[in-house]
N, C-alpha and C positions, 0 to 999 in steps of 0.2 A: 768352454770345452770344445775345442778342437782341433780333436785329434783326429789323427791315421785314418785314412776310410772313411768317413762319418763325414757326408754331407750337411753343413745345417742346413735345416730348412726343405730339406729334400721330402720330407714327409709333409709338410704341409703346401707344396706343389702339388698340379695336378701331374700324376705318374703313370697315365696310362702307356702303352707303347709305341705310342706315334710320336711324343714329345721329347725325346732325348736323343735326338740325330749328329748331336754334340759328340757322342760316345764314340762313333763310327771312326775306323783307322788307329782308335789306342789300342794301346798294348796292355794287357793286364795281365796279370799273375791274381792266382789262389791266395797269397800270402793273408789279405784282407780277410777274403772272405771263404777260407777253406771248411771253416767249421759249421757255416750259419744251415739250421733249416730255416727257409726263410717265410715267412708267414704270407699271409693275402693281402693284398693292398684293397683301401677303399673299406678296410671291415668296420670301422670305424661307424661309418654310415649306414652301418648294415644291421644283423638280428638284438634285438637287448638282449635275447637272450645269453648270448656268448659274450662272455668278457675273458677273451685271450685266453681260457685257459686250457686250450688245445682239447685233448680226448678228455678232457675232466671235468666238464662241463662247468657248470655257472658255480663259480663261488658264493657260497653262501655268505661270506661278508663282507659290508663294504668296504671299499678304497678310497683314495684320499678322491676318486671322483665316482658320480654312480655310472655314468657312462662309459664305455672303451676310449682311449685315448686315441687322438690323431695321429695315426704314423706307426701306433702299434699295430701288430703283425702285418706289416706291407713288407715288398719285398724290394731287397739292392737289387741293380744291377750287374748283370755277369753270377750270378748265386741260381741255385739248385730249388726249385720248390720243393717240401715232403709232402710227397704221393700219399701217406698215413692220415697227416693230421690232413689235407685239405678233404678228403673222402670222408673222412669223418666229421667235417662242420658240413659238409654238404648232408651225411643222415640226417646231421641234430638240425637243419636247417628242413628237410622234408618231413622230417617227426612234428617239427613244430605247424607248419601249413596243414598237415596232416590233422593234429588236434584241433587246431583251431577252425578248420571249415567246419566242424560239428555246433562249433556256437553259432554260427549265423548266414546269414543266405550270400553276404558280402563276401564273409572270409572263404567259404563253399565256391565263389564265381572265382577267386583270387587263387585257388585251389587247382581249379578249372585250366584256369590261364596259364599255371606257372607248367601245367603237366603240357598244355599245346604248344607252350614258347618254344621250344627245341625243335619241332617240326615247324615252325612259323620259321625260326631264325634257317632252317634245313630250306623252306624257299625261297628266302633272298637271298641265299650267298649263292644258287642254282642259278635262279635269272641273274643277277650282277656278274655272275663268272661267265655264262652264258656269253651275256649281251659283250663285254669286255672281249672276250675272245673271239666273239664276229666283227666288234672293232678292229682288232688287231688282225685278223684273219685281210679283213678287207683292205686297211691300208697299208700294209706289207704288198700285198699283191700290187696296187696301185703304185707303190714307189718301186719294187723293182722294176716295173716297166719303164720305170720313168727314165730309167738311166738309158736306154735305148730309144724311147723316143717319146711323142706325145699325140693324146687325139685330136683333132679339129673339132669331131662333133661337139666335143667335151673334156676339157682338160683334166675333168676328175672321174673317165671313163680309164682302166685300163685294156690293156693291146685286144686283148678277148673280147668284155666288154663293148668297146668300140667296136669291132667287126661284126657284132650278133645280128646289125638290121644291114649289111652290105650286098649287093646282090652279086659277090666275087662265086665263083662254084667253091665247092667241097675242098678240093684238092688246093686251090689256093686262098685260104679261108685266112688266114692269116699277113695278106697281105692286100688287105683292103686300103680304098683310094683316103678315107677317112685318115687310116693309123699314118703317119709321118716319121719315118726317123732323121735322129737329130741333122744325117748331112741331107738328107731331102728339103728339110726344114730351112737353115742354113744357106746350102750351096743350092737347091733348086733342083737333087738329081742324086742317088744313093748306090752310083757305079763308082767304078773306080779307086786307086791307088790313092787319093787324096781325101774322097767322103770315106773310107777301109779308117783311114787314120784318125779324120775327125771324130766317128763313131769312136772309135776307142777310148779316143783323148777323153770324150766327153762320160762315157763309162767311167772312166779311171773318177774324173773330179768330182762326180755325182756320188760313186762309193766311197771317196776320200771324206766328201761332206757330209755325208750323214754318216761314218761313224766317227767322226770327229766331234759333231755334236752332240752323238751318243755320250760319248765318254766326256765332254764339258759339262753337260747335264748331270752323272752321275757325278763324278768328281765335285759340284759345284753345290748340289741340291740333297741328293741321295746316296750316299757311299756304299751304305749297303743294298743297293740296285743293283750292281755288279753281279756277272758270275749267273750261275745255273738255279743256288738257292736252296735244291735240296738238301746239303751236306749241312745246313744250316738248321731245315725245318725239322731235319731229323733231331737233331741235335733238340731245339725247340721241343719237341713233341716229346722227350726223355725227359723235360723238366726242368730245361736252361732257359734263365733269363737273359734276351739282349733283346732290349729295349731298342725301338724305333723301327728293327727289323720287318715288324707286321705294321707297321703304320702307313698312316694316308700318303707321306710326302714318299715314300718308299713303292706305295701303291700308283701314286700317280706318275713318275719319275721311271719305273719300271717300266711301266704299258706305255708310257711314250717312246723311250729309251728301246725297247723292246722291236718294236717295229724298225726303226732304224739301222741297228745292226740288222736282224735279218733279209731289209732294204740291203744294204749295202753289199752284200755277197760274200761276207765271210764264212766261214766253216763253220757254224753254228748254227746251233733249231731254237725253234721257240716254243718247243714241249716240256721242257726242264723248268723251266721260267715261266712258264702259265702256271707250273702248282703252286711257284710264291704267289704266282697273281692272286691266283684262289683264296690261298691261305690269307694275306693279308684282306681280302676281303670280307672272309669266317672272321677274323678278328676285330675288324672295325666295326663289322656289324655286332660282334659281342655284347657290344657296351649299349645297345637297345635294350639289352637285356639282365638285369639286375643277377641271375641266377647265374649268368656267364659271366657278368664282368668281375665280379667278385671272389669266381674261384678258378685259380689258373689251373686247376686239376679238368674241370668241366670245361674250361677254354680249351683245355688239348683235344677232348673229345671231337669238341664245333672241327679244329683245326686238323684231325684225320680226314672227318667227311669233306672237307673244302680240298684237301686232298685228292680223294678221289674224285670230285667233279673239277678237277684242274685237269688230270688224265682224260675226264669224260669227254673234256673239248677239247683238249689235244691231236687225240686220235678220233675221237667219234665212237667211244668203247665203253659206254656207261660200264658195264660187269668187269672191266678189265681194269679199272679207275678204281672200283671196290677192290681187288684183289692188288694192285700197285699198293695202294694206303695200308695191308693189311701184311702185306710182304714185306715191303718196302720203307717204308717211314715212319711208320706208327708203334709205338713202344709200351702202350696202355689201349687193349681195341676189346670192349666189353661190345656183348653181341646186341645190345642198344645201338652202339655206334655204327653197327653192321649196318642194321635196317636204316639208319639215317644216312649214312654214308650213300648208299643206295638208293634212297628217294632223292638227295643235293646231286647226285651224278645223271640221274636221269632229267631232273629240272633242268638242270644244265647244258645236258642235250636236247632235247627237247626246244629252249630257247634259242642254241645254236643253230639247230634248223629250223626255225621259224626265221630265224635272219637270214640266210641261206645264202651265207657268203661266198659261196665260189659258183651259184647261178644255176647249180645241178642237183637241187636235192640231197647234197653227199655233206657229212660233215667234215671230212679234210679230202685235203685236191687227189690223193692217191689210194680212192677207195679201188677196187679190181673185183670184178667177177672172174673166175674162173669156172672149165664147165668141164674138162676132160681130166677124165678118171687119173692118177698115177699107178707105177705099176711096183708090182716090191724089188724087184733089182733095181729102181732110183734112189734106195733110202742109203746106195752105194756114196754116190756124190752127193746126199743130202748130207750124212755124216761126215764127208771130206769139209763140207761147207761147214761143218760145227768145227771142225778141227781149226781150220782156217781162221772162224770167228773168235774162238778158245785162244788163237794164237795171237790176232792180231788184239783181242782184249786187254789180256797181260801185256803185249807189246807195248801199247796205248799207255795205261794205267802207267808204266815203270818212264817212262818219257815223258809224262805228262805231269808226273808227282815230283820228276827232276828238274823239270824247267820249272813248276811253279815254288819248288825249294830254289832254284836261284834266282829266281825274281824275288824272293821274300829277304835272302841272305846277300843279296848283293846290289849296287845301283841301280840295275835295272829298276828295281821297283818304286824307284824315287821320279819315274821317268812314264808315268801310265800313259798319259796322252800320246807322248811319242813313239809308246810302242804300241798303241792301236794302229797308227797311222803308217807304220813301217809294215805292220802287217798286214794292214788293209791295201799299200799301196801293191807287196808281193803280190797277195790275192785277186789282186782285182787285173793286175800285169800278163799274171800267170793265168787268170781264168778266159780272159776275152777271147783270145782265139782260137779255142776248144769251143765247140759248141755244149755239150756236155756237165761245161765247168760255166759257161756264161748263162743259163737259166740258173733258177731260184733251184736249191738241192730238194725243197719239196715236188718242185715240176720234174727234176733229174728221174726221184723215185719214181713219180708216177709215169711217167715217158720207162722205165726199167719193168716194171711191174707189168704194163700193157700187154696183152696179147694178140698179135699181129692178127685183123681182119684185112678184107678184100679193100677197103677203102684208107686204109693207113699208110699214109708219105711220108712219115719217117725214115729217117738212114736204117734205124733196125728192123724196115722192113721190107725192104727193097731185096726180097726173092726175085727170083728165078719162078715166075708164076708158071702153071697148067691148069687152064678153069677146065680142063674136058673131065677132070679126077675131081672136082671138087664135090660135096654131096651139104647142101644146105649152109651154113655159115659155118662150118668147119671146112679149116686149109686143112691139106696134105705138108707133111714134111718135105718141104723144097729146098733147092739147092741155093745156099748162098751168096749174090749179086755181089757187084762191088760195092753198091752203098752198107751192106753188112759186114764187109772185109776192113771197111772205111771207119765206119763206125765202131769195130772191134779193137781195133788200137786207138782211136780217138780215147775210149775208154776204159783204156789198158794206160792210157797217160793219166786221165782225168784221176784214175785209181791211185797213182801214183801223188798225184798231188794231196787229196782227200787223202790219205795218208799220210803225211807229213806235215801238213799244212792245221790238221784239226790239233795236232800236239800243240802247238805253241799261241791256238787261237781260245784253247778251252782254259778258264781262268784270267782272261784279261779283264779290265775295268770296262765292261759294258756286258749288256744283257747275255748270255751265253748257255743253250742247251745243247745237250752231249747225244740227244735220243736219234734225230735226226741226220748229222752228219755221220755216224755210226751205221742206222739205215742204208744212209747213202752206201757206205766201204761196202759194205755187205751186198748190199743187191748190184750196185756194180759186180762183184766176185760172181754171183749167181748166177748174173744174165750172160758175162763170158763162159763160165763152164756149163750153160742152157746150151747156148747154141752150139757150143763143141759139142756136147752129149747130139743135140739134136743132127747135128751133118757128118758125124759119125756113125750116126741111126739109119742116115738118109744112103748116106756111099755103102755103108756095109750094114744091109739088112737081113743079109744070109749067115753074118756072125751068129753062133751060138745063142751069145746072150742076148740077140735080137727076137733072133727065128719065132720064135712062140709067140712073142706080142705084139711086132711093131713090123709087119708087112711091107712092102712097098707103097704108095698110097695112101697108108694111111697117117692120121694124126697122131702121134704118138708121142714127144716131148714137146714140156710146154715152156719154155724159157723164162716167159715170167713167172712162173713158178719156183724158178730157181734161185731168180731174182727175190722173193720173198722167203723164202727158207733162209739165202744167203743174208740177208735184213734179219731178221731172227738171230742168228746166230751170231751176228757181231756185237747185238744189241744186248744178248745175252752174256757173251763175251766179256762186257765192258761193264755192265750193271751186278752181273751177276743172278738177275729175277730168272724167274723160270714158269711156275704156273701163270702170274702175270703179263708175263709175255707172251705166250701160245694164245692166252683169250683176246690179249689188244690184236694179235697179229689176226688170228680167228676173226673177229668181228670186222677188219679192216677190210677181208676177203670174201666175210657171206657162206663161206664152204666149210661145211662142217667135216667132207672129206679130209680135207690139209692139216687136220689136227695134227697125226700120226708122224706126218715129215718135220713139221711145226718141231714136236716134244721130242722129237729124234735129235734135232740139231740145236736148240735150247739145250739140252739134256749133254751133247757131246762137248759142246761151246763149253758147258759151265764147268763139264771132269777139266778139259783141258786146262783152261784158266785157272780153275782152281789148284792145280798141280805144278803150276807153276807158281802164282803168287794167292794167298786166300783174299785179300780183300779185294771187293769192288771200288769202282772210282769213288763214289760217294763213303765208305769208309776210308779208303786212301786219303781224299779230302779232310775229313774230320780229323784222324790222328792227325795230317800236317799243320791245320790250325791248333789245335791242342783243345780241342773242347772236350770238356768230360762226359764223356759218351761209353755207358759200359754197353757193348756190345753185347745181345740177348742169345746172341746164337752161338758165339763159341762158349768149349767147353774148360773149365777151370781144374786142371788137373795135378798142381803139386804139392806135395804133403808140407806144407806150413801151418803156423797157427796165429790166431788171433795175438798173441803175445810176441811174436814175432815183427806186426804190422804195428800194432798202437802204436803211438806218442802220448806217455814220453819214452824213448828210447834208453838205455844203456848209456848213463855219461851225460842225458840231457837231463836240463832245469826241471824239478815236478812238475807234474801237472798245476795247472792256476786253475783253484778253486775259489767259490762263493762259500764262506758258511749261512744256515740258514737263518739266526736269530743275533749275531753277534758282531757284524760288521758297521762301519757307519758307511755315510753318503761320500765320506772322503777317500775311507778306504775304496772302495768301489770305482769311485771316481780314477781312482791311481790307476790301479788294475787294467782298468779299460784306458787308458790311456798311455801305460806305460805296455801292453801286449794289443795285438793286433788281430786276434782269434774274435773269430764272428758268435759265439754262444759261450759256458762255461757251466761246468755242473755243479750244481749246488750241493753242500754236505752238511750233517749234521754238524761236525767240528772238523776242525782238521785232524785231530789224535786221532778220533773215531773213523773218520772217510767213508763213513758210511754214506748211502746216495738218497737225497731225495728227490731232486728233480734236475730238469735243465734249462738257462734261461738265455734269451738270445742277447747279443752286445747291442743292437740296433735300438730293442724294446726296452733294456736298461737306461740307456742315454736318454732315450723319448721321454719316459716314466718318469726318470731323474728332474732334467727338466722341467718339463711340467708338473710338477711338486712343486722345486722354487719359485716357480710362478704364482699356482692357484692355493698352495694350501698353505696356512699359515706354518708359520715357526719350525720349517723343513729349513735347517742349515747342515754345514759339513760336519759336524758332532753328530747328526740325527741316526740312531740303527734304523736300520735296514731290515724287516724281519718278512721272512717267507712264507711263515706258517700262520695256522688257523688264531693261537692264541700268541701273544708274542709275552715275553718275561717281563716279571715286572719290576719299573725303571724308580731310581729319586724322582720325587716331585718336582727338581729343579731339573729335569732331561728334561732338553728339546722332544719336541712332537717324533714320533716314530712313522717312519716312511712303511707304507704294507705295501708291498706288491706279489702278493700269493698269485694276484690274476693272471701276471705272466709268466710264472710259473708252468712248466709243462711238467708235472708230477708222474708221466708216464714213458721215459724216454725207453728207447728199445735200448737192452743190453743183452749181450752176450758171456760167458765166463770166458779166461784168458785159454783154456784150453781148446775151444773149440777150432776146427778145422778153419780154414781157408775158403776152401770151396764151398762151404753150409754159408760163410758169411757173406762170398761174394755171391751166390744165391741168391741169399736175403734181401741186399742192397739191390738186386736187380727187378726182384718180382715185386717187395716191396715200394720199391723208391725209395730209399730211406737217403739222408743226406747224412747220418753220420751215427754212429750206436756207438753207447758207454761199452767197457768193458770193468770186471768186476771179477776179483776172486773172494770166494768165500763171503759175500755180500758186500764186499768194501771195494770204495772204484781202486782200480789200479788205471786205467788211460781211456784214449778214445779212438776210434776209429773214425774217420772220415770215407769219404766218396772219392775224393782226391787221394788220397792214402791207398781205397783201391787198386785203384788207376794205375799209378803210381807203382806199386807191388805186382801189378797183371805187367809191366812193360817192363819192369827188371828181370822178371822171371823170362820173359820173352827174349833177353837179351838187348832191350831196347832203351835209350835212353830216359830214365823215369823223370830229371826235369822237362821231358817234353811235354809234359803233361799243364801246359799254361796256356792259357787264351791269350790269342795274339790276332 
């Protein structure tokens, strides 16, 4: 037997998610496997108590084996688990530890154990995301330096690092006799029209090579390394199997991978790509644990909280980490998952600063204090700034989903290495002689964010000082220098580029997060309309909308302030989050004040955006892949019905049914061989079509098999029978095959009348992978998930075969 779909052997492999990296780069379609709920892998090894027979607990008689078969209820690849039945082995699975700790002091300890393992597994995916993220925290920083030059003291010191012990003063802290750049190094001297070029040159080769290796490594080792990752975990976290995605080669390939593009200077962060880190580390540590590895329903839970501790080292926002996974990604978030979420985000932090990779106490390089009050006529251009962000969101999104539609529909995509390199080479061309654009876009924010003290040499801050007006460590609003007139178009270009350059950099074949260079647009936008607000303040203090607040002398706009609202607002813009975003930005800043401006311009970001197009990038992602993802937040509003949606249609072949007492092993055999449908529902007869359960193609083929193996005198004559008693045969019939066990005698149905809307409900709160339909007690068809889908995107005016994983 084999046929269509049907891996041999694939069930008695080991299947967890690390092993099938094979998969990565096919194209699949539903066709296989549109119908399947797909069962648990590994049950086999798992409770006696359960023998497949989903909500119906233990058959009371035996089968041709007393144990559950190998390979029954595991799950295909690219297939749906049901949210129903795994919830439910998980009760019958707690009932029973439950009973049995009453017999003895053992099963009582085992009791114990199984209630602590979930907070046990909640602190090692804390420390391992943790410590992972100080890794990569650290040697990103150490390679971008590198492209500029290197230490004496220590080659694996970077530029900062190296100057910490230099006795250079304050002001020229940065250019310690230690740090070397590469024409110093070189030519013996770092003046000049000749070391101007070397430096470049050697910029350029140094980003050309690390993200050239970025993308050999992914391409060669890890496929699905690529990319941001969320559009992915969401998708995951709703109940999709792709295999390999959370695995070790994926987890190591990543965090190596990862560092190197954001080494290399592309438009990209490494906030998106730290929650696969996460997550693939909630998953691999699963399999420690008997209670996770066995139900992909309780692995999504592990894989919310790994979630939010991917955000908690991201930003350094444990609370904001909880609220990302709970807005954001997560499609089943029981208030268990809350509090664990919450302790894995704080571990996580927690270990990141104990590693305390950037040398200051701070968990990412662009934490900011701020300490002056705002005023309410700012929440003027704070709302200009959500506009902006709202606009430049949608912009993004519709640019971004068209260039990676014609990389998927055309050569381009046959060509990935080439086109990292084409775009690393622009970027790295275009970035060098911008100061701006030539740091790391996390040093850009933080250098945007800063607020100008007495002691800061930056171009943005090179006033027009008066220390006779100054009163403590607050400046006066001063007049603008040339190093701020210099540095206001420097980054009126830099803007320019950061906008055009992140469309065609998000979605290539190497590590790639969206949070960051977003950030960036944004507080560039902030910090130029800071400083106009601010020397508009300064020349005309007797304007109206000044007079009352903002005097001559005093402090009164704070540009990095602006700068942060404007990061907000892009950030919102492009994700679409909202409360999420005001707590990571909140905590980023320490000022409980900046909520107000914070939720003003999130809040205006997301009308805008959404008024234009509703989805965020991460939904835009997912429809353009085709993954079946019913989205939980839109609303389902037109008057269709369940009879409308089944299969079979008007014109199509009946439905292929099992009867329950009357088929043999050959019939069966055809069936599954000559259709391609992943379950089939069982009937009384076919006259009658009455229903009594549903059974999957995977667990028929298994069961099959393994009959002609272990039990005697199972040949293609032998019935088939489903129920408790089966009818009785001549003396001379072959042995009868039972498999009542995989039977699921409780499948969800609906009657053909019911709405639309109640059913696409159902599918969404439930989980369900697929519900009979039935008039008058007799099946009439079925519904699938895909069928959904499928019916939400024609209604939408959308094409409904987009609905295929590719």
């Amino acid at each position: 037997m084999d046929q269509k779909g049907y891996r041999r052997g694939s069930f008695q492999s080991a299947t967890s998610d690390e092993d099938m990296l094979e998969i990565a780069g096919a194209s699949m379609d539903f066709s296989m496997a549109d119908d399947d709920p797909p069962l648990d892998r590994d049950m086999a090894a798992g409770f006696s108590s359960y023998n497949g027979a989903g909500m119906n607990g233990t058959s009371t008689m035996m089968d041709f084996l007393e144990e559950p078969l190998p390979g029954v209820g595991t799950y295909e690849d690219f297939n749906t688990i049901d949210w129903v039945r795994e919830k439910s082995r998980d009760r019958d699975r707690h009932r029973e530890i439950t009973n049995r700790s009453k017999e003895s002091t053992w099963a009582l300890l085992h009791s114990v154990s199984d209630a602590f393992s979930g907070w046990l597994l909640m602190l090692l995916i804390g420390l391992l995301a943790g410590s992972l993220a100080g890794l990569i925290d650290i040697s990103a920083h150490w390679m971008t330096d590198l492209k500029e030059g290197v230490c004496l003291a220590g080659f694996w010191f970077n530029h900062e690092h190296c100057c910490w012990k230099s006795n250079t003063t304050f002001t020229d802290r940065d250019k310690c006799p230690e740090w070397k750049s590469w024409s110093q190094l070189i030519l013996g001297h770092g003046e000049g029209a000749f070391a101007y070029i070397l430096n470049y040159f050697m910029y350029v080769i140094w980003a050309l090579m690390f993200s050239l290796l970025a993308v050999l490594l992914v391409k060669g080792f890890a496929p699905y390394a690529c990319g941001s990752g969320i559009p992915e975990i969401k998708t995951i976290l709703s109940g999709f199997i792709i295999r390999g995605y959370l695995g070790k080669w994926t987890l190591v390939i990543k965090t190596i991978t990862l560092v190197l593009a954001v080494s290399s200077g592309l438009s990209l962060g490494k906030e998106g790509p730290l929650v696969h880190v996460a997550c693939c580390c909630g998953n691999i540590l699963c399999h420690l644990f008997t209670k996770y590895r066995k139900n992909e329903a309780k692995r999504r839970e592990v894989l919310s909280a790994a979630a939010a501790a991917g955000v908690s080292v991201a930003f350094g926002a444990p609370i904001g980490g909880v609220l990302f996974s709970l807005e954001e990604v997560s499609y089943y978030f029981p208030l268990k998952t809350l509090w664990r979420s919450f302790f894995a985000a704080l571990v996580a932090a927690f270990t990141l600063r104990s590693i305390n990779p950037f040398g200051n106490s701070r968990l990412v390089l662009f934490y900011v204090e701020f300490h002056m009050p705002w005023h309410l006529l700012e929440l003027v251009p704070f709302i200009l700034l959500g506009i902006f962000g709202g606009l430049w969101g949608a912009f993004f999104i519709r640019s971004n989903i068209a260039w990676c539609r014609r990389r998927k529909t055309t050569r381009l995509g046959k060509y990935p290495v080439l086109e990292v390199f084409v775009v690393t080479a622009i970027t790295a061309i275009l970035a060098f002689p911008n100061e701006y654009t030539r740091m790391s876009t996390s040093e850009l924010i933080s250098e945007l964010f800063n607020d100008c003290g007495i002691l800061d040499s930056s171009q943005l801050c090179e006033y027009v000082n008066d220390f006779n007006s100054t009163k403590g460590d607050d400046l006066p609003d001063r007049a603008a220098g040339p190093g701020v007139y210099t540095a206001m178009w420097q980054l009126a270009l830099a803007l320019i580029m950061k906008v055009f350059i992140t469309i065609f950099t998000f979605g290539m074949k190497v590590p790639s997060g969206l949070f960051i260079p977003s950030m960036a647009v944004g507080a560039i936008a902030g910090r130029l309309l800071g400083v106009a607000v601010e020397q508009l303040a300064f020349y005309h203090h007797d304007w109206a909308i000044f007079s009352g607040w903002c005097s001559q002398g005093a402090d009164c706009i704070t540009p990095g302030l602006y700068a942060m609202v404007g990061a907000a607002a892009c950030l919102g813009g492009v994700t679409r989050m909202t409360v999420s975003l005001v707590v990571i930005m909140f905590e980023l800043t320490g000022g409980l004040e900046y909520i107000v401006p914070l939720m003003a311009a999130a809040m205006t970001s997301k009308w805008v955006a959404d008024a234009i197009g509703r989805e965020g990038i991460y939904d835009a992602h997912i429809r353009l892949n085709g993954y079946p993802f019913l989205e939980a937040k839109e609303e389902f509003s037109h008057k269709t019905r369940a009879m409308d949606v089944m299969r079979p249609r008007k014109n199509d072949p009946p439905l292929t049914v099992i009867t329950q007492d009357s088929m043999t092993v050959e019939d069966v055999e055809t069936i599954v061989t000559k259709t391609t449908y992943s379950g089939y529902p069982v009937v009384v007869s076919r006259a009658s079509q009455r229903l009594v359960g549903f059974v999957l193609r995977r667990d028929l083929i298994i069961s099959i098999e393994n009959a002609r193996k272990k039990q005697d005198g199972i040949v293609s004559t032998s019935v088939i029978c489903f129920t408790d008693y089966c009818p009785p045969l001549p003396p001379s019939s072959p042995s009868v095959l039972k498999l009542r066990s995989i039977l699921d005698l409780s499948p969800f149905t609906v009657t053909d009348e019911t709405p639309m809307e109640i059913v696409v409900d159902i599918f969404r709160k439930l989980g369900l992978r697929q519900c009979l339909v039935t008039h008058n007690g007799k099946l009439l068809g079925i519904i699938t998930k895909k069928d959904v889908l499928k019916h939400i995107a024609q209604m939408a005016n959308q094409d409904p075969d987009s609905i295929l994983f590719n």
